[in-house]
Kinemage of the C-alpha trace (Angstrom):
@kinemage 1
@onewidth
@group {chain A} dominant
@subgroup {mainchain}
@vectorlist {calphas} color= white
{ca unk a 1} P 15.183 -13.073 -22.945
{ca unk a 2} L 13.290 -9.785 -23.588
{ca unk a 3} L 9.862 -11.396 -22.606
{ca unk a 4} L 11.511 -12.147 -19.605
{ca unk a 5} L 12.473 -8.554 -19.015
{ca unk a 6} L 9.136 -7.497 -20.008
{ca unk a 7} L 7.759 -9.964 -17.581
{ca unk a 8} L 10.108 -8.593 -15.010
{ca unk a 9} L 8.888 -5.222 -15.392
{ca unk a 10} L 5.648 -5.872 -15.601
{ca unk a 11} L 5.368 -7.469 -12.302
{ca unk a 12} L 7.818 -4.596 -10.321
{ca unk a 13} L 4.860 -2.002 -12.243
{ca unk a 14} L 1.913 -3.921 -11.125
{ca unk a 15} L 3.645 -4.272 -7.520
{ca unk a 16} L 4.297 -0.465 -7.164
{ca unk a 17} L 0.495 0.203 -8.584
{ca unk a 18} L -0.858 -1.539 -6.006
{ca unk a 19} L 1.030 0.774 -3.633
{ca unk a 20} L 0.223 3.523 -5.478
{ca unk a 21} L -3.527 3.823 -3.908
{ca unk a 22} L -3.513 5.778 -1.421
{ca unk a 23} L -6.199 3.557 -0.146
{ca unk a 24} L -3.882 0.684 0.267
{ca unk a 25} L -0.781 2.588 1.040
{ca unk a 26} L -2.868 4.470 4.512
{ca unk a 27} L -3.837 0.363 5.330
{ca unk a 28} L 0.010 -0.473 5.093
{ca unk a 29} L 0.956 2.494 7.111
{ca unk a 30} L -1.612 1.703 9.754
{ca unk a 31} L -0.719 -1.996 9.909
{ca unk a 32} L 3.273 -0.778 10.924
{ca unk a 33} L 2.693 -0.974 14.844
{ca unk a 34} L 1.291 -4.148 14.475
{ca unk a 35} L -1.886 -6.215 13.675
{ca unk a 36} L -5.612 -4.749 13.535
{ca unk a 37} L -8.897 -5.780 13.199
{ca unk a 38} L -11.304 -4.316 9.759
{ca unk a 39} L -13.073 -1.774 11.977
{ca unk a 40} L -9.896 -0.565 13.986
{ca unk a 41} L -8.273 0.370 10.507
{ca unk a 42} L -11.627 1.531 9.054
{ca unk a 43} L -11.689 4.032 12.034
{ca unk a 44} L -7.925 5.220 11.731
{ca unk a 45} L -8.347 5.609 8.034
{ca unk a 46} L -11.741 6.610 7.073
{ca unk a 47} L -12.644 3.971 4.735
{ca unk a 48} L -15.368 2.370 4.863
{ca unk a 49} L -15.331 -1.373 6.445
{ca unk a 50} L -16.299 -3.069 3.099
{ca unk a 51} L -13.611 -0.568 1.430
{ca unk a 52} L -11.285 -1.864 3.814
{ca unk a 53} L -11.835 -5.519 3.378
{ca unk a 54} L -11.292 -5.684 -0.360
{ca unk a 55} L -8.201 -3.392 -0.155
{ca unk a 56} L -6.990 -6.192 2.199
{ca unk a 57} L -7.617 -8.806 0.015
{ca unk a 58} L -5.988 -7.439 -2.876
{ca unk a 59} L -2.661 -6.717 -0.129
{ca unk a 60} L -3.288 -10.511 1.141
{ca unk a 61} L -3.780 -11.929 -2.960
{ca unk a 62} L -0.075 -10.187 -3.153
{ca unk a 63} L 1.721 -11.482 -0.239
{ca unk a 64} L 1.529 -7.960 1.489
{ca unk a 65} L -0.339 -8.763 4.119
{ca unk a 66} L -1.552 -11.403 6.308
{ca unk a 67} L -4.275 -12.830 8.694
{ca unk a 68} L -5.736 -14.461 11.562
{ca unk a 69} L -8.552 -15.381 12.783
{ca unk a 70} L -9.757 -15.298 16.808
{ca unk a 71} L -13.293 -16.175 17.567
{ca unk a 72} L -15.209 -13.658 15.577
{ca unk a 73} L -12.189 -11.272 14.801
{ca unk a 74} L -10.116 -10.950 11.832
{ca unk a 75} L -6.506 -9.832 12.562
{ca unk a 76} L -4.217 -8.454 9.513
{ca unk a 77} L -0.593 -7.745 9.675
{ca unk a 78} L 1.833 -7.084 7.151
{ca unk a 79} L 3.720 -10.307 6.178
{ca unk a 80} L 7.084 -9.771 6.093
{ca unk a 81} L 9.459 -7.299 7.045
{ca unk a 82} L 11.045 -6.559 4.009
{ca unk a 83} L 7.926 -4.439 3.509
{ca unk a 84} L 8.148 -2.671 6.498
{ca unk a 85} L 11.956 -1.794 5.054
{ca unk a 86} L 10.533 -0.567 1.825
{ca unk a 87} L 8.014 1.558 3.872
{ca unk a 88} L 10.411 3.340 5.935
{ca unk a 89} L 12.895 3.441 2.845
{ca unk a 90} L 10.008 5.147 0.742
{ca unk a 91} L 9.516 7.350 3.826
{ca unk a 92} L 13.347 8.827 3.672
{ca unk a 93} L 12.786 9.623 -0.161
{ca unk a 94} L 9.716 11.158 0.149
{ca unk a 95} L 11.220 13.283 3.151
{ca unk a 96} L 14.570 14.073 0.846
{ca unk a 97} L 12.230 15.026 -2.280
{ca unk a 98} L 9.078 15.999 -1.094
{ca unk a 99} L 9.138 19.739 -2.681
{ca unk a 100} L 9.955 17.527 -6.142
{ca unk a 101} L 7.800 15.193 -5.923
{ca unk a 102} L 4.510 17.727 -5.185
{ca unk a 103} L 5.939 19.864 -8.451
{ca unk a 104} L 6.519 16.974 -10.566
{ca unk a 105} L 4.218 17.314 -13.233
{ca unk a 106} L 4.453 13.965 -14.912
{ca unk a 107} L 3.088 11.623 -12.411
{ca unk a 108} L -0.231 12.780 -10.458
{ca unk a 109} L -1.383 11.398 -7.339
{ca unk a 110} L -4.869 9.841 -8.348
{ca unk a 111} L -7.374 12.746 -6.709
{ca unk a 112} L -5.323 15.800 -8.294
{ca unk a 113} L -5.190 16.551 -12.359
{ca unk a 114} L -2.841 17.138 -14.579
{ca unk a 115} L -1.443 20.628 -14.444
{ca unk a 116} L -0.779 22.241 -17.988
């Protein structure tokens, strides 16, 4: 029963890790109107196009996202809406705690240091 627990956990840690990059996490918000091609999100995000392609398959290895191919295009979308849900959910906490969450000392966001 405990390994199972363990499992448990380990999977729900691995799943918020991957959302966690704020690599991945800027794909999933630009994928919430709908579909896009590699270069459309490379341009609304930054990243690089080869950045962006193996962020995407790490999101499509996990069920996250999706694709589609037309003629010489690649399309990705997020997969289910239950994602979108968590997005907009994590959006309403963030908004309630924001002034927490940038004090919080114990969990950094990866490109800032511990303070102390």
């Amino acid at each position: 029963m405990r390994d199972t627990v363990d499992a448990s956990l380990t999977i729900r840690a691995k799943f918020f890790r991957g959302l966690a990059d704020p690599s991945r996490l800027a794909l999933l918000l630009a994928l919430r109107p709908g579909e896009k091609t590699v270069s459309t999100l490379s341009e609304e995000t930054g990243l690089s196009q080869s950045n962006v392609s193996n962020h995407l398959a790490c999101l499509k290895d996990c069920g996250l996202v999706v694709n589609r191919q037309e003629w010489r295009h690649v399309y990705y979308r997020i997969a289910d809406s239950k994602v979108l849900t968590l997005l907009d959910i994590a959006d309403e906490v963030v908004a309630e705690n924001a002034q927490r969450i940038a004090d919080c000392v114990n969990y950094c966001a990866p490109e800032e240091t511990p303070r102390g």
